[in-house]
Every structure is written in structure tokens, then in C-alpha cells.
C-alpha positions in Angstrom: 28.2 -180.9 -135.1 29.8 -178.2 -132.8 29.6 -179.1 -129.1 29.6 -175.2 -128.8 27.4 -173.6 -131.8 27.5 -170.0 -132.9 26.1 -167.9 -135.7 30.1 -169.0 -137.0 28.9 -172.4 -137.4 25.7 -171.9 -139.9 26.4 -173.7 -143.0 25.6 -172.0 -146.5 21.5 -172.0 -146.7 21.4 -170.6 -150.5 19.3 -173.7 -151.2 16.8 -173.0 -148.4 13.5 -170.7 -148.0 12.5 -170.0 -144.1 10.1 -168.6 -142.7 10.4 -167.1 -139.5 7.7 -165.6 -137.0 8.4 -162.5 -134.8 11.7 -162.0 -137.2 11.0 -157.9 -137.2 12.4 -157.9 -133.7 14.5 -159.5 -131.5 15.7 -163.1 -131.1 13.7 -164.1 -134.9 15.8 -160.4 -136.1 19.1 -161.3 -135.5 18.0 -165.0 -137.0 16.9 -163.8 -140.1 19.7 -161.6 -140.4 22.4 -164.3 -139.8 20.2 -166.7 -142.3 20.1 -163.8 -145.2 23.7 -163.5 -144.4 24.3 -167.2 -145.6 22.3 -167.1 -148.9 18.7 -168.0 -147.0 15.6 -167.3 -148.6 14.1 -165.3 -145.5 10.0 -164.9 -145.2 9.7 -162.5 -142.3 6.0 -163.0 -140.9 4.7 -160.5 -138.5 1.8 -157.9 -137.8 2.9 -154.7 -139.2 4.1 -154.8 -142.8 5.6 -151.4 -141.7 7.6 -153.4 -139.1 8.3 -156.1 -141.6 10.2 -153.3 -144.2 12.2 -151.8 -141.6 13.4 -154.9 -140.2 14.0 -155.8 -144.2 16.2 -152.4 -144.8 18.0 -153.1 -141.7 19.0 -156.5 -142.6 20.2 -155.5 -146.4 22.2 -152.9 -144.5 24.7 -155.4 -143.7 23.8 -157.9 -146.6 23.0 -155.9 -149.5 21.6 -158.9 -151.7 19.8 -160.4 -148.9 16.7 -162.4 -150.4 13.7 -161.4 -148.5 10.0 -161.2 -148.0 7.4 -160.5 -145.5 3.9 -162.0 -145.2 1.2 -160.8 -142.6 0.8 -163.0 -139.5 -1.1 -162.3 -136.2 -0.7 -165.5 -134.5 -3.6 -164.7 -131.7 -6.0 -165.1 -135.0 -6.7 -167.9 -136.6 -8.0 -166.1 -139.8 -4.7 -164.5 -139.9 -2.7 -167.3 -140.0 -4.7 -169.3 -142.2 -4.0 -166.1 -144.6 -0.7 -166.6 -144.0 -0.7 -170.0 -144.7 -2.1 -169.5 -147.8 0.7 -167.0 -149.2 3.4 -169.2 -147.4 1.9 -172.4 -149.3 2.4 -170.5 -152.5 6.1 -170.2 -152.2 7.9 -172.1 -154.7 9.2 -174.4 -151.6 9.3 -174.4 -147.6 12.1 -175.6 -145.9 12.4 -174.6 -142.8 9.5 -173.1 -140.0 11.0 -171.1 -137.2 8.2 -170.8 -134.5 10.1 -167.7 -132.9 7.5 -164.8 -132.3 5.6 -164.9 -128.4 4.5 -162.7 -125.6 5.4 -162.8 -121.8 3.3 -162.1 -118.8 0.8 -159.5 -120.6 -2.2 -158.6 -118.3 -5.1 -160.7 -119.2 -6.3 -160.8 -122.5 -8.2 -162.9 -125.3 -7.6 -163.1 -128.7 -10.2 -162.9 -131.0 -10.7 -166.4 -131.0 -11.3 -166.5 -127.4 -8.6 -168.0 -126.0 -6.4 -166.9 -123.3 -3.9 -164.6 -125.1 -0.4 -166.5 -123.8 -1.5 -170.0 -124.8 -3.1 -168.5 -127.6 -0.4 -166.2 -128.9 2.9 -168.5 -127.8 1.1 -171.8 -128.6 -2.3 -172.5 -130.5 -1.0 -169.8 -133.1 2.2 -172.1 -134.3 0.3 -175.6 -133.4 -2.0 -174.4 -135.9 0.5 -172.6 -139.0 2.6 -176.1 -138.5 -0.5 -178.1 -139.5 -1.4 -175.8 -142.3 2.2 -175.7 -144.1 3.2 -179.6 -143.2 2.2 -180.4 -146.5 4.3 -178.3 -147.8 7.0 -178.8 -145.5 7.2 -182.3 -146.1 8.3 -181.4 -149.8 11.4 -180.3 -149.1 13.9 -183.3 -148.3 15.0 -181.8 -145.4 12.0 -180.1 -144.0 12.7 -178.5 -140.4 10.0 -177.1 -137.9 12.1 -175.3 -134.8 10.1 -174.9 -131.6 11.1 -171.8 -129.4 10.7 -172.6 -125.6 12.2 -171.3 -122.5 13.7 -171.7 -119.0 10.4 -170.5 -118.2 9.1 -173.7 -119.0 10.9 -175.8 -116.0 8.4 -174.4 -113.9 5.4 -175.0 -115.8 2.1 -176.9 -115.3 -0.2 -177.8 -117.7 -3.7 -175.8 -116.4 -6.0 -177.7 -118.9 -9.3 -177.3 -116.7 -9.0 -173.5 -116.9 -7.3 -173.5 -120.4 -8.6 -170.1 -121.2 -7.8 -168.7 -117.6 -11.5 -167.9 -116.5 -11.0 -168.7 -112.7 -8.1 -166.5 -112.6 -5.0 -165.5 -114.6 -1.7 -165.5 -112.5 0.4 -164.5 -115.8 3.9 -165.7 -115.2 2.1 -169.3 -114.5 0.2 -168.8 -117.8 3.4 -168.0 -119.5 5.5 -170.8 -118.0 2.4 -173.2 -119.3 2.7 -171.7 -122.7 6.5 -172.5 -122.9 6.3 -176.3 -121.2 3.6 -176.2 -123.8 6.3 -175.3 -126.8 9.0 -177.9 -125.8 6.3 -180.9 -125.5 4.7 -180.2 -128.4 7.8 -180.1 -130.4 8.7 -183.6 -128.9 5.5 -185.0 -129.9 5.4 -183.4 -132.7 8.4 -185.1 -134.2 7.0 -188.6 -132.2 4.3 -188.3 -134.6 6.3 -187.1 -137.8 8.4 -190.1 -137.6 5.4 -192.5 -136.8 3.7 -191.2 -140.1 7.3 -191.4 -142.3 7.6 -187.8 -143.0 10.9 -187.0 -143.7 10.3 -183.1 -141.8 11.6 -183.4 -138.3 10.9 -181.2 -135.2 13.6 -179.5 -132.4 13.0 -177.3 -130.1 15.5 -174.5 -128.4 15.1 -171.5 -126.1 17.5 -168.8 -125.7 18.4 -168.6 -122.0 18.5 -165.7 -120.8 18.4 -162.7 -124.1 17.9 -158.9 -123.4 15.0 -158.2 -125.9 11.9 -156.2 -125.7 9.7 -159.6 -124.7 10.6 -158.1 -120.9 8.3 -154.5 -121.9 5.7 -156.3 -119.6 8.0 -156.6 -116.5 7.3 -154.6 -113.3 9.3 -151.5 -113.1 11.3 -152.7 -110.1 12.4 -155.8 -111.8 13.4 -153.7 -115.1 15.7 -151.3 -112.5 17.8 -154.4 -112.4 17.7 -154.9 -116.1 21.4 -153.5 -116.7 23.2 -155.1 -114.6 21.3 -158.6 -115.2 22.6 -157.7 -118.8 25.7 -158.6 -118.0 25.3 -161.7 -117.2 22.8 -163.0 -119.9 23.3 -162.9 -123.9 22.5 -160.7 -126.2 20.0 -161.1 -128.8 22.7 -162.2 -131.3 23.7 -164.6 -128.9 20.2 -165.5 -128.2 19.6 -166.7 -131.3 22.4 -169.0 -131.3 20.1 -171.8 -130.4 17.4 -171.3 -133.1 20.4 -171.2 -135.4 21.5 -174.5 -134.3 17.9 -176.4 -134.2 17.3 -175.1 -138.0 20.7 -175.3 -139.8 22.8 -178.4 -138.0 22.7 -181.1 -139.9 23.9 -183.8 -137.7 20.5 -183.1 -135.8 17.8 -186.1 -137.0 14.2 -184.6 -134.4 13.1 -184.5 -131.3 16.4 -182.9 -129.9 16.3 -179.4 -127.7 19.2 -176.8 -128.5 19.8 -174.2 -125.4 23.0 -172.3 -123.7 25.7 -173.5 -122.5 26.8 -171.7 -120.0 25.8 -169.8 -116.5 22.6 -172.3 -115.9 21.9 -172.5 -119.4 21.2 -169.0 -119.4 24.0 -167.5 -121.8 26.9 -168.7 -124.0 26.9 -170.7 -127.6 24.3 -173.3 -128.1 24.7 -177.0 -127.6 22.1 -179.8 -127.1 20.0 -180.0 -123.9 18.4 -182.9 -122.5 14.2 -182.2 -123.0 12.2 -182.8 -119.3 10.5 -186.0 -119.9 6.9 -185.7 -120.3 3.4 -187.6 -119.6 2.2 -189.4 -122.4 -1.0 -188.8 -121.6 -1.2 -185.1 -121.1 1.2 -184.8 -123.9 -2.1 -186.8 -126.2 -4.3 -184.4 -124.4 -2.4 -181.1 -125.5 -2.6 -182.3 -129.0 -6.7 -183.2 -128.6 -7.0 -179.5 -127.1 -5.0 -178.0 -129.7 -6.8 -179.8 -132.2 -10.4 -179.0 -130.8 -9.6 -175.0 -130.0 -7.5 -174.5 -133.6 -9.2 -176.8 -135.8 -6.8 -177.2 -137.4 -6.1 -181.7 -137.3 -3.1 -183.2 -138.5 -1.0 -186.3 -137.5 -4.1 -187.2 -135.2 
């Protein structure tokens, strides 16, 4: 393993098939791209399929034989991803889940389930496509489920008696639950992988600090700033450095958490973090919640 891991440190993946959420745009872009680059089998899974082909054609661009697909995924429904699951389960294998795609700090909405859209969107969504493609997952001797967090999350508290936000909705709290949410499950998610003897593993990263268009909900004051905080931070290239790591390092065995390595952990090459520890017991009540709001019950 490299103490400092870039997209130069991705081993050939011409044996793998991945499928990556959010990967039209941003941090799960320049992650597919890199993957494609080294042989990957690359399932983009977004929204707009129109989204989907231009992030497709942009990608072959630079690697004209890149192997790709798309499948239709709105992770704020559960019908959607269910669909999803479907057409992903159909694959001829599943090694590797990237649980990339998210929102920050919208104004308050639900999704057509009903549940606030930040837990919703950045958490319920992947809790519930991991269950539906662990099956399939746990085919592939090396099966990897990658968890995206984020610095947000070191000021996050879990809001479980308002889960859905109906006393009030302070968003950058919500958000910061979502993504305490993301690195806990991951942890406990690999806890209970091992427990059960699967040989699939779960790892968690976050990018520090990436200019991407997940800030579009930012006030305009704060965005004023934006180009000069730009400096300082990576760029969504380098922001993906850490999802490469957690899906493609093979001296990684579970439960670890990939992240920057320099300026706070907010920019610089990946390397491995040390994951907050958590509460036992409201880590077992996130997965009861998760369970009882998705449906969707596995390693319970």
C-alpha cells in the first residue's frame, strides 16, 4: 500500500465491473474515468440517462475503448433503486459498489418516500442498494462496498427523534447527520460482513475539501470566497483520490477510512484515516431505522 495514494497508484481493474453512483459529475466522474482508464468495467448510475451519455462520451474522449454502461438510479426513491437493483443484479458479476452520489444543505425537502431528503438521498438510498446487490456482491471473491463520507461528519449528531426533520430543518446539521451517518454505517457494515463470513468488505473515504458543483446550494456570500478557497482544497481529480484508494488497494481487508493527507485532511493524496469511534448502540439503532424506513433487511 502507498502511504500517499494517487490516481498513479490504481492497479489494472480489467477483471473488475463497478458500479458507481453520482459518476455523471463530479468526484464519482473523475472516478469512473480513472477506473475506465485501467480496464474497469464502469456502470455509471444516475438520474438523467442524458447525463449518463455525456458523462460516457467525455470519458471515451480520453479512453477510447473504455467499457461502459449506465443504469437509472434516483436514490431519494426506493422504487428506483430497486429498478436499479434489478438491472445491476443482472450483470454478469459485481465487484465493486462506489456509494459516491449525495446532496448538501438543500432547502427542505422529502423524497417521495417521505423521508427527509439529506438522510434520504445521502443515506437510506445506498443503505438500501447495498442490501439489494449483497448477494451479488458476495460472488465476486473480492467484493468491495466504498462508503463516501465527509469532514462534515465530525460535527455530526445523530437526530433520530426527528429523523424526517418535522420539528425543524437546520440543513447543514441534517447534512452533517447524513455523513456521520455514511462513515458509521460503513463501519458497521463491515462489523456485520465479517460476523456473517462474507468475503465482501466495507471502507469508507471522503474527499476533503473538492471544488465540485455539490456547493450549488451554498449562500452567495460564502460562494464569493469560492476562488480563492480553491486554492487551497483539491480538485475533483484529486478528490477522488480517496474513493480510488478505498476501492482498488488491495492491502486494505474492511472497516478502514481513506481521506487527505494534507492541510487538515482537507487536500493532498489519500492515505488511511483513523474512523471517530462510535456508540454501539446508536450505531444498532441506525441499522433498525434504516431497516424499518427502507425495508430493505439484511445482516440483521
Amino acid at each position: 500500500m502507498s502511504t500517499r495514494f494517487t490516481a498513479d497508484n490504481v492497479p489494472d481493474m480489467s477483471a473488475k465491473t463497478v458500479v458507481i453512483t453520482g459518476a455523471n459529475t463530479g468526484l464519482g466522474f473523475e472516478t469512473a474515468k480513472v477506473l475506465a482508464g485501467r480496464g474497469a468495467n464502469v456502470v455509471i448510475a444516475c438520474r438523467s440517462q442524458l447525463k449518463a451519455d455525456k458523462a460516457m462520451a467525455l470519458i471515451r474522449e480520453t479512453h477510447r475503448d473504455a467499457k461502459l454502461s449506465s443504469v437509472a438510479l434516483d436514490l431519494g426513491s426506493l422504487a428506483s433503486i430497486k429498478a436499479a437493483a434489478k438491472n445491476i443484479n443482472a450483470l454478469p458479476s459485481l465487484d465493486i459498489l462506489i456509494n459516491n452520489a449525495g446532496i448538501m444543505i438543500p432547502p427542505y425537502e422529502l423524497t417521495v418516500d417521505g423521508f427527509e431528503s439529506q438522510f434520504g438521498v445521502n443515506h437510506l438510498g445506498p443503505f438500501a442498494l447495498t442490501g439489494l446487490l449483497l448477494d451479488k456482491l458476495n460472488t465476486s471473491p473480492g467484493g468491495r462496498i466504498v462508503n463516501t463520507s465527509s469532514l462534515a461528519a465530525n460535527n455530526g449528531k445523530f437526530l433520530f427523534d426527528d429523523v424526517n426533520a418535522e420539528l425543524g430543518y437546520d440543513a447543514m446539521k441534517r447534512y452533517s447527520m447524513s455523513k456521520l451517518t455514511n462513515g458509521v454505517f460503513s463501519k458497521e457494515l463491515d462489523k456485520r460482513l465479517k460476523a456473517a463470513g462474507s468475503r465482501c468488505v466495507s471502507i469508507a473515504c471522503h474527499p476533503g475539501i473538492a471544488t465540485t458543483d455539490l456547493s450549488r446550494h451554498f449562500p452567495w456570500w460564502v460562494m464569493l470566497g469560492a476562488p480563492f478557497i480553491s486554492l487551497l482544497c483539491n480538485s475533483p481529480a484529486q478528490g477522488a483520490w480517496p474513493t480510488l484508494m478505498a476501492a482498488t488497494d488491495v492491502t486494505l481487508r474492511g472497516g478502514e477510512y481513506c481521506g487527505p493527507s494534507k492541510r487538515q485532511q482537507m487536500a493532498g493524496p489519500a492515505k488511511l484515516l483513523s474512523l471517530a469511534s462510535y456508540d454501539q448502540v446508536e450505531a444498532d439503532r441506525l441499522w433498525a431505522i434504516s431497516v424499518e424506513m427502507t425495508g430493505v433487511n439484511y445482516l440483521s
